[in-house]
C-alpha positions in Angstrom: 0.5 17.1 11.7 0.8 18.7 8.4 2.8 15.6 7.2 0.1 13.3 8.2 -2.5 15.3 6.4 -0.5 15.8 3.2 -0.1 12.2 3.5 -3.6 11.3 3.8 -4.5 13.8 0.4 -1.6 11.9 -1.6 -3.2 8.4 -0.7 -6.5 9.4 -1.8 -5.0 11.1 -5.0 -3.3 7.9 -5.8 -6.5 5.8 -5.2 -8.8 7.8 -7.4 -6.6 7.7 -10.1 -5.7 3.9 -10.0 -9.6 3.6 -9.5 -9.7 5.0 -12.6 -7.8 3.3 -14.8 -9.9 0.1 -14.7 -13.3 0.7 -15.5 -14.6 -1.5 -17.8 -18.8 -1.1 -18.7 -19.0 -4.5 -20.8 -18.7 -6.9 -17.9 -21.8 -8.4 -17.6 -23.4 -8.5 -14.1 -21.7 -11.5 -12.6 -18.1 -10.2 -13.4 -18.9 -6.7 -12.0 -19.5 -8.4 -8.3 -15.5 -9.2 -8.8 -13.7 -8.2 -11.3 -15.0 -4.2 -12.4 -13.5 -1.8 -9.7 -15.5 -1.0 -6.2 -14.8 0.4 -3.0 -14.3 -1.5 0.1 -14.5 0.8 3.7 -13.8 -0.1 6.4 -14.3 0.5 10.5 -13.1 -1.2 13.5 -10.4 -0.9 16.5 -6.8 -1.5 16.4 -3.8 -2.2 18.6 -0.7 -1.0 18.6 2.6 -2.6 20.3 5.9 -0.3 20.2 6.9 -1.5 23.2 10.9 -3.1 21.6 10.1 -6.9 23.0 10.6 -10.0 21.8 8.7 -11.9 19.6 7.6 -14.1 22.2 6.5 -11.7 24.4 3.7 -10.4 21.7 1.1 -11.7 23.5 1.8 -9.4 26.8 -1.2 -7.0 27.3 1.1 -4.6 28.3 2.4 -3.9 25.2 -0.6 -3.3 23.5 -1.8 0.1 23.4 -6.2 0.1 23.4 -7.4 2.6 24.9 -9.7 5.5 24.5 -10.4 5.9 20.9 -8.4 3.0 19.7 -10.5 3.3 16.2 -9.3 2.7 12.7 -11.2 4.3 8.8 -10.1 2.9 5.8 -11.2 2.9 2.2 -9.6 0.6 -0.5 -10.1 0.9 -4.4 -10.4 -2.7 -6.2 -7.9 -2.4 -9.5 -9.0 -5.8 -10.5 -9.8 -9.2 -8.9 -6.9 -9.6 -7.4 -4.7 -6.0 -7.0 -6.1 -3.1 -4.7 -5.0 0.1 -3.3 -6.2 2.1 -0.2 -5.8 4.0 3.0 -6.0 3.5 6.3 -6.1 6.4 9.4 -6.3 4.7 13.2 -5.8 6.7 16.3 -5.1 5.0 19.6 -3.4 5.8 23.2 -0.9 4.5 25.6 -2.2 5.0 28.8 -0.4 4.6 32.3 1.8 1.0 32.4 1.8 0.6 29.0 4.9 -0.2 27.7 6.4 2.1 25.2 10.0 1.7 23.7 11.2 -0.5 26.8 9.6 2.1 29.5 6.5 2.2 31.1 4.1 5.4 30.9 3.7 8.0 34.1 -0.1 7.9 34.3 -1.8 11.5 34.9 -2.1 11.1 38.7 1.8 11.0 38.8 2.4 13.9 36.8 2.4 12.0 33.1 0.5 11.8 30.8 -1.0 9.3 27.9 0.9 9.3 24.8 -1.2 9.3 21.9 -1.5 7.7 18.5 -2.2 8.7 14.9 -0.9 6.6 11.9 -1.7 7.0 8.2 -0.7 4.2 6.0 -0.9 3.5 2.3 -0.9 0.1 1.3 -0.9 -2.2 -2.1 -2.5 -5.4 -1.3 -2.9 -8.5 -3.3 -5.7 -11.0 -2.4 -5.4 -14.5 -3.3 -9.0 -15.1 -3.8 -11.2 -12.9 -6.1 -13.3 -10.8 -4.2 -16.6 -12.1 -4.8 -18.6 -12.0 -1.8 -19.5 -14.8 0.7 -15.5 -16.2 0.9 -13.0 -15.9 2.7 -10.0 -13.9 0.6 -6.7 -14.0 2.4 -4.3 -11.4 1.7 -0.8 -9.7 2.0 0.1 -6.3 1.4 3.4 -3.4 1.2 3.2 0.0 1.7 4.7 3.8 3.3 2.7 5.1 5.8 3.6 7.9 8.4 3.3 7.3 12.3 2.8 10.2 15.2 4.1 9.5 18.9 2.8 12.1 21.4 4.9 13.0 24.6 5.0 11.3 27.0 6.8 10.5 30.4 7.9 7.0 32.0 7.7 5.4 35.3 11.8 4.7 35.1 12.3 8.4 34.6 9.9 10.7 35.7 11.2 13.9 35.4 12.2 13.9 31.5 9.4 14.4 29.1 10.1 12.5 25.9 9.3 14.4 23.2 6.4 14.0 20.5 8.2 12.2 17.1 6.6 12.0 13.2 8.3 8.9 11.7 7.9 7.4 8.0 7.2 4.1 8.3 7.6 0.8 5.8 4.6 -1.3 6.4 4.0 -4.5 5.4 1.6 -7.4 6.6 -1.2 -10.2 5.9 -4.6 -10.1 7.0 -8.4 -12.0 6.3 -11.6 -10.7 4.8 -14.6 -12.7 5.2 -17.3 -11.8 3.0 -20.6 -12.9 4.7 -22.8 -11.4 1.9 -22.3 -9.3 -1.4 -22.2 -5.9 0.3 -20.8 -6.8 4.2 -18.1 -8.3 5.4 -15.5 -8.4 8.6 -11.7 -7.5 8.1 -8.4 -9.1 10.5 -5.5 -7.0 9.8 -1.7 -7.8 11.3 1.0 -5.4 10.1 4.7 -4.5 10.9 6.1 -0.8 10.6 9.4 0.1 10.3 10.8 3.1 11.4 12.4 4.8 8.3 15.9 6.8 9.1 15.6 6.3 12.5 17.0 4.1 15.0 13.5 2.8 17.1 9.8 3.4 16.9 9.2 0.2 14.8 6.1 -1.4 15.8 3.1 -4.1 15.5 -0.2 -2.9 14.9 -3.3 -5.3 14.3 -7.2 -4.5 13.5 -10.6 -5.9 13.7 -12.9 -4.3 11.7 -16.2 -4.2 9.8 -16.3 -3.8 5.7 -18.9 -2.5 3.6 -18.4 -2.5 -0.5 -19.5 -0.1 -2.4 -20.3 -1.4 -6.3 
């Protein structure tokens, strides 16, 4: 836990001080709506697959952790109209018969219990479209983020508890904001995590999510 929340006061370092760099006060009011640095936060659910399948098998509910508090925050720094910077923190569970690394969970009744969840990610995104409200601006994006595993046990092997793992993870991923007026918008966010010096744990996670901009 301390890694994840050193991680977390590093990403918001780094955003204040790329925030920073950009302000410029003689845009005149229409290039401020895009161009002149602004928050973005976000707040939605996520999913979470870490379940080692195939790609063709992404669509198998049972691979998707969503459950409980499967909640995302996020708050992103505009450098200019196209480059931005933020953080994101999402916390989700896999519950009894969801698949985790090739095994299914041991719900609670059997002696189990649900593995939880908690991810913080940093992430350098570049939109295609200028952010300036009421448009669609596709996206793509690169980033470290670190991921937390709780314990667990499996249906295959009852009796062995699987230890709680922190993993480093390199992220990268697309996703969709549609801006529906100047201030509000709604977010779809796919990404891929890799599991840094390690042998497993990578994993699919995707979002839906409200935004709100700050200028």
């Amino acid at each position: 836990m301390k890694k994840v929340v050193y991680t977390l006061l590093a990403s918001i370092l780094c955003i204040n001080l790329l925030s920073a760099q950009k302000s410029d006060p003689k845009l005149d009011d229409k290039n401020n709506s895009s161009d002149e640095n602004h928050w973005i936060l976000g707040f939605g659910v996520n999913a979470v697959d870490n379940s080692d399948a195939k790609f063709e098998d992404l669509t198998n509910s049972d691979r998707w952790a969503f459950a409980k508090a499967p909640l995302y925050l996020s708050a992103e720094a505009i450098i200019d109209g196209h480059f931005s910077v933020g953080t994101t923190l999402s916390l989700n569970y896999f519950t009894e018969g969801k698949i985790l690394e090739n095994a299914s969970i041991l719900g609670e009744d059997e002696g189990g219990n649900d593995a939880g969840y908690l991810a913080v990610d940093l992430a350098i995104k570049y939109t295609f479209n200028k952010s300036n409200g009421k448009s669609f601006d596709p996206y793509v994006f690169v980033g470290p983020g670190i991921s937390h595993f709780g314990d667990y046990k499996t249906q295959e092997n009852p009796t062995e508890l699987v230890e709680a793992i922190n993993i480093f993870t390199f992220n990268t991923g697309f996703g969709l904001n549609y801006w529906f007026s100047s201030t509000w918008g709604v977010n779809l966010n796919a990404s891929a995590k890799w599991g840094v010096a390690t042998e497993y744990t990578n994993h699919f996670q995707s979002s839906l999510g409200l935004l709100y901009r700050i200028n």
